[in-house]
C-alpha positions as CSV (number, residue, x, y, z in Angstrom):
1,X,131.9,-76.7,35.6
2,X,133.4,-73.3,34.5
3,X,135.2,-72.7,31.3
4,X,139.0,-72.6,32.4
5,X,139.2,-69.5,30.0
6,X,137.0,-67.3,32.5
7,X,138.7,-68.5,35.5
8,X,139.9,-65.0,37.6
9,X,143.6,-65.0,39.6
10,X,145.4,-64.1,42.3
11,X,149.3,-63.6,42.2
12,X,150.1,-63.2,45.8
13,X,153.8,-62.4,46.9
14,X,154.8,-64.8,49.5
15,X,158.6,-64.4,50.3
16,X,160.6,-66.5,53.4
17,X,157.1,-67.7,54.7
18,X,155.3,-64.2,54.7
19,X,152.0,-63.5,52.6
20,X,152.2,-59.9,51.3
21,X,148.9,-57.3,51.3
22,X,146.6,-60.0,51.9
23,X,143.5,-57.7,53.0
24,X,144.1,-56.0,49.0
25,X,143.8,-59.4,47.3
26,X,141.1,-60.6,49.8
27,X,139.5,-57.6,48.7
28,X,139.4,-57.9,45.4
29,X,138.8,-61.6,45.4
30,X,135.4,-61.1,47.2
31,X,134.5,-58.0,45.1
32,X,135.1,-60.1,41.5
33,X,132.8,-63.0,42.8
34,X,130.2,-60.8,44.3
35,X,130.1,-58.5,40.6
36,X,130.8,-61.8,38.4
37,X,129.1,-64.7,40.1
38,X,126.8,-62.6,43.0
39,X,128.6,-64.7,45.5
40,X,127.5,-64.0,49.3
41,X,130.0,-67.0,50.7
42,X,134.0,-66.2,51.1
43,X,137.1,-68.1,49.6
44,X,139.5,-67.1,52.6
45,X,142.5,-67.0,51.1
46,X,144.8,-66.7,54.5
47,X,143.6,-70.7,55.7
48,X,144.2,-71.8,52.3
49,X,147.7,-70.4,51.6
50,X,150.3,-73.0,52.9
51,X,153.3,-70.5,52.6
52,X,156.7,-71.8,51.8
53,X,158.8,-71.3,54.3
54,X,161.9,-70.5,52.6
55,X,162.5,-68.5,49.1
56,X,160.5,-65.6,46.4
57,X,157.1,-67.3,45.5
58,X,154.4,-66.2,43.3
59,X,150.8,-67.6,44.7
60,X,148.8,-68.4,42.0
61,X,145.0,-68.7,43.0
62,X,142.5,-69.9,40.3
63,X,139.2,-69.4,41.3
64,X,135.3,-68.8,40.1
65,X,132.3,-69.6,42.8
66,X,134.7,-71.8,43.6
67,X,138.7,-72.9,44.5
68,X,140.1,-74.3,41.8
69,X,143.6,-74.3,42.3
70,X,146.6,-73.1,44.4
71,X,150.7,-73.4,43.2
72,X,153.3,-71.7,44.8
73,X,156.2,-71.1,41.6
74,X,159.7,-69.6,42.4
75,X,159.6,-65.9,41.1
76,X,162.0,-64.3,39.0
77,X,161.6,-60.5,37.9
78,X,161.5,-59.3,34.5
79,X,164.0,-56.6,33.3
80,X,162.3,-53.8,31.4
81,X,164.3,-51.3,29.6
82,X,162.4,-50.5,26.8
83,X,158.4,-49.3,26.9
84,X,156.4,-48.4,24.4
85,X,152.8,-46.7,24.1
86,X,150.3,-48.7,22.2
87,X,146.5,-47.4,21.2
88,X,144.5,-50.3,22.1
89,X,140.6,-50.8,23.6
90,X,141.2,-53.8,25.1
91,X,139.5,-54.2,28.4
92,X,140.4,-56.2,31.7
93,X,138.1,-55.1,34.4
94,X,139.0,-58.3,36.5
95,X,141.8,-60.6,36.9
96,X,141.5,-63.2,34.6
97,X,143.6,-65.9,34.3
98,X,143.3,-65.4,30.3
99,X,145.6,-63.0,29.6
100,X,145.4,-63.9,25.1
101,X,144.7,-60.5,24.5
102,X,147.0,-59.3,26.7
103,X,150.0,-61.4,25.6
104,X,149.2,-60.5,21.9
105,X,149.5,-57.4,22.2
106,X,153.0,-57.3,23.7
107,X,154.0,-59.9,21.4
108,X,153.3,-57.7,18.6
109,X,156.2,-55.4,19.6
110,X,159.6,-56.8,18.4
111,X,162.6,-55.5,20.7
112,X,159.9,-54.0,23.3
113,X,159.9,-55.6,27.0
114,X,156.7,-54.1,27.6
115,X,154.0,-52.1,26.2
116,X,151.9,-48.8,27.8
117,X,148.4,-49.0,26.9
118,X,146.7,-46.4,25.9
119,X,142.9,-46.1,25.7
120,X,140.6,-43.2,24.2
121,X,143.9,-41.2,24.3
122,X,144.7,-41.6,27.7
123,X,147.2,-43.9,29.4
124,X,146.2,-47.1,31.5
125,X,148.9,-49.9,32.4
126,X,151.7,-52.1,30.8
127,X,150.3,-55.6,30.4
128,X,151.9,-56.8,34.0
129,X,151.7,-53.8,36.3
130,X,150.2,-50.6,37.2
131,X,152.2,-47.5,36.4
132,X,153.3,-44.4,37.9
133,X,155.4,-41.1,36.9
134,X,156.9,-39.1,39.7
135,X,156.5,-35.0,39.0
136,X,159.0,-33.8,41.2
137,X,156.9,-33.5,44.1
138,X,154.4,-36.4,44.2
139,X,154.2,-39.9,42.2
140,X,150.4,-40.4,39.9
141,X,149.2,-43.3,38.4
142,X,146.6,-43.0,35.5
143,X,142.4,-42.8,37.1
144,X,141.2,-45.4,34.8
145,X,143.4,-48.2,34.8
146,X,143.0,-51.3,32.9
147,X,143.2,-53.4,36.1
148,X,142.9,-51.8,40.0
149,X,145.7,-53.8,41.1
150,X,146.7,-54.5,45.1
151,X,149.9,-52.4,45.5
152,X,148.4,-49.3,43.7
153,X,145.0,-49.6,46.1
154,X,147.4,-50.1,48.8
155,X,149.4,-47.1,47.8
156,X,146.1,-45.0,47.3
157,X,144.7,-45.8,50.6
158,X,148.2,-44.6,52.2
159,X,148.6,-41.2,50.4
160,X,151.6,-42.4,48.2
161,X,149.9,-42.1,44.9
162,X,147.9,-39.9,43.2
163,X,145.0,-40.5,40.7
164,X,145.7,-38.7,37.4
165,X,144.4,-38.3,33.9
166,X,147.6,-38.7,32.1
167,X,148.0,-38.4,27.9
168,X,151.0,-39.7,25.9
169,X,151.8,-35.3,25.5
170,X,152.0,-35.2,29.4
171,X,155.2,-37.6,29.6
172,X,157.4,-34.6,28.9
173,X,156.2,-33.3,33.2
174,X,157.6,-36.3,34.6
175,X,160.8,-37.4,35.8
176,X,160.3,-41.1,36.5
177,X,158.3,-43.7,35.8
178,X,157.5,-47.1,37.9
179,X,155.7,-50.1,37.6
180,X,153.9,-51.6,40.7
181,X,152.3,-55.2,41.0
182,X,151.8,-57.5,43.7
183,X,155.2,-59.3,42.7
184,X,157.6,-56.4,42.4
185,X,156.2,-54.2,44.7
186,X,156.1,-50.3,43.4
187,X,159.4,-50.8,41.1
188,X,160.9,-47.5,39.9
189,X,162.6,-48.3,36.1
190,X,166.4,-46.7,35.7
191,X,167.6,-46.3,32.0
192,X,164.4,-47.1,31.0
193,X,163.3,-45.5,27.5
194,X,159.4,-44.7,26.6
195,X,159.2,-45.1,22.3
């Protein structure tokens, strides 16, 4: 039996009985186990899901080798009005369900809703989403990110985003920023400020 600290998730939007970019998180569930446990089997996720029928879930999938567990928990966005850029060399190359480091992190901030990470000098993610600043003529999202999340492979693979090495000095070139996750889909933030 696995230690529940290394167990790897899936938050799968599943709104009014629909299971959102399934193939992305299918994806990336079969890539972690092959890299991680050198599974050759496959958890399919679509004949395990029982959508809800009716409301905004969040599907949360624990998994290792194995299925450990699936709940379905009513989703309700966070507001994020203030941002700020913090130097850190944390690292979350897969989707664990352990997010300590993450949490710290943020929690260190008083006042902040969420933080930018920023590693070797160069911008990554907040500690929920993928991130994004619109130039006036095309959207990028940092090259290394902490975590390839779904929505920003999906917007990759359809030409929406661009991959970008973007520094803390480079903010002044952009216009907007957004934040993109499986949940809130590729959000862009009004009033939002960046400390």
């Amino acid at each position: 039996m696995s230690d529940s600290s290394s167990l790897l998730l899936e938050t799968i939007k599943i709104e009014d009985g629909e299971v959102f970019n399934l193939p992305y998180h299918q994806a990336r569930c079969d890539k972690s186990r092959k890299s991680l446990f050198a599974s050759t089997d496959r958890l399919d996720l679509d004949s395990l899901i029982e959508a809800p029928s009716k409301g905004l879930y969040r599907c949360r999938i624990l998994y290792d080798e194995v299925m450990h567990s699936i709940d379905y928990i009513p989703y309700i966005p966070k507001e994020i009005y203030q941002l700020k850029i913090i130097a850190s060399d944390i690292t979350y190359d897969y989707k664990y369900a352990n997010r300590e480091e993450l949490n710290i992190l943020l929690q260190k901030q008083k006042g902040i809703d969420e933080i930018i990470i920023e590693k070797e000098g160069y911008l990554t993610d907040t500690t929920i989403a993928n991130i994004a600043f619109y130039d006036g003529v095309q959207w990028v999202t940092p090259a290394q990110p902490l975590l390839e999340g779904t929505m920003r492979a999906k917007l990759l693979d359809e030409g929406f985003l661009y991959k970008k090495e973007i520094q803390k000095k480079d903010l002044k070139n952009y216009t907007h920023v957004a934040l993109m996750n499986a949940m809130i889909g590729f959000k862009i933030l009004n009033n939002v400020n960046i400390l």
